[in-house]
C-alpha positions as CSV (number, residue, x, y, z in Angstrom):
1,X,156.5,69.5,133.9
2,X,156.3,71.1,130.5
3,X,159.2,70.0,128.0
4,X,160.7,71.4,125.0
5,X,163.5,70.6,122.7
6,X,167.1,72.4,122.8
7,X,166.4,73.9,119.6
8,X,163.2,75.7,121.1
9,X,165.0,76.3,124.3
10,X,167.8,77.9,122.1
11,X,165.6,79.8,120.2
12,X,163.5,81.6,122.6
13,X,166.0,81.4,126.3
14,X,165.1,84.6,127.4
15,X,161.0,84.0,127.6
16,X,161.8,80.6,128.8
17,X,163.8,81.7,131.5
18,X,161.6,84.0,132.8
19,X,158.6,81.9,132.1
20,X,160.8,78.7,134.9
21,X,161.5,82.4,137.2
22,X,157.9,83.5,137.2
23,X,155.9,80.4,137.4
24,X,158.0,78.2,139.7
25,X,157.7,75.4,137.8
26,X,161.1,73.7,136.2
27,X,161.3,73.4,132.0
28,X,162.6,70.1,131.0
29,X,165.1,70.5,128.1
30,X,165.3,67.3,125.7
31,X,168.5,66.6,123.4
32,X,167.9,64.5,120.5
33,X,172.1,63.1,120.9
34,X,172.2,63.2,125.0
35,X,170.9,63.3,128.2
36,X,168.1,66.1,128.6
37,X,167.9,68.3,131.3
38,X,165.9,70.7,133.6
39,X,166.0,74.1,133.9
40,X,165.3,75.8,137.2
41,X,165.2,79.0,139.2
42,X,168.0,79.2,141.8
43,X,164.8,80.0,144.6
44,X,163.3,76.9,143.6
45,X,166.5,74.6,143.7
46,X,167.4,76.0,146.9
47,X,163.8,75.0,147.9
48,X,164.2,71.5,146.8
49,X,168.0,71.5,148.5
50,X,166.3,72.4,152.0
51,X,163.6,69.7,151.4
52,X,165.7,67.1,150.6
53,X,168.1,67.7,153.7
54,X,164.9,67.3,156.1
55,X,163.7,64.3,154.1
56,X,167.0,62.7,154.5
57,X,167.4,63.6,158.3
58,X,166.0,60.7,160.4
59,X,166.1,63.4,163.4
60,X,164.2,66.2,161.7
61,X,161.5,63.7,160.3
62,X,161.0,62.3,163.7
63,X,160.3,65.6,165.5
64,X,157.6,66.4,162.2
65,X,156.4,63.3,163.5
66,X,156.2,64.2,166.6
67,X,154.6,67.6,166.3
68,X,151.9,65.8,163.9
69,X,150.9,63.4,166.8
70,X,150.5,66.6,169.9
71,X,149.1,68.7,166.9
72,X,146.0,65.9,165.9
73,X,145.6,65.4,169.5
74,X,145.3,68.9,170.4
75,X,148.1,68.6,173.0
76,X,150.4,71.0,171.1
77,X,152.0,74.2,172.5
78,X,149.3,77.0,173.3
79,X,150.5,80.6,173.6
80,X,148.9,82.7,176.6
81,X,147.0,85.9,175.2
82,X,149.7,88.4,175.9
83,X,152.5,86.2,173.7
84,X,149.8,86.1,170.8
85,X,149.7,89.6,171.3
86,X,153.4,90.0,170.8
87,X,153.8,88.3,167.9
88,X,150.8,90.1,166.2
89,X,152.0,93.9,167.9
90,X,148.4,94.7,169.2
């Protein structure tokens, strides 16, 4: 994560702003008389938000789990010709 100071930050928000937007990668903001902070896009923090809800679900992680294990052993769902067809519109 790239960091700059507040004075920096202050300096130049715009091209910072759009440089967290377009990239996708936060800007940590230091303060020399406080806590520092990051600076985000909203996509990405809503991102991180839906990540952390799975994480934090014992549920959800269990059935990643369990899709991992039919998926390594090849004993996953297979979809018959004509329903791959559907979903690709040939």
């Amino acid at each position: 994560m790239n960091s700059v100071s507040v004075n920096q930050f202050r300096d130049n928000l715009k091209s910072y702003v759009e440089q967290t937007v377009n990239e996708h990668q936060p800007l940590k903001v230091t303060r020399r008389a406080g806590d520092d902070f990051v600076v985000m896009s909203a996509d990405d923090w809503e991102r991180e938000q839906e990540t952390l809800h799975v994480l934090q679900s014992n549920s959800l992680m269990k059935q990643i789990a369990e899709s991992m294990k039919t998926h390594t052993t090849n004993q996953g769902y297979k979809p018959t010709k004509e329903q791959l067809d559907e979903i690709t519109n040939l």
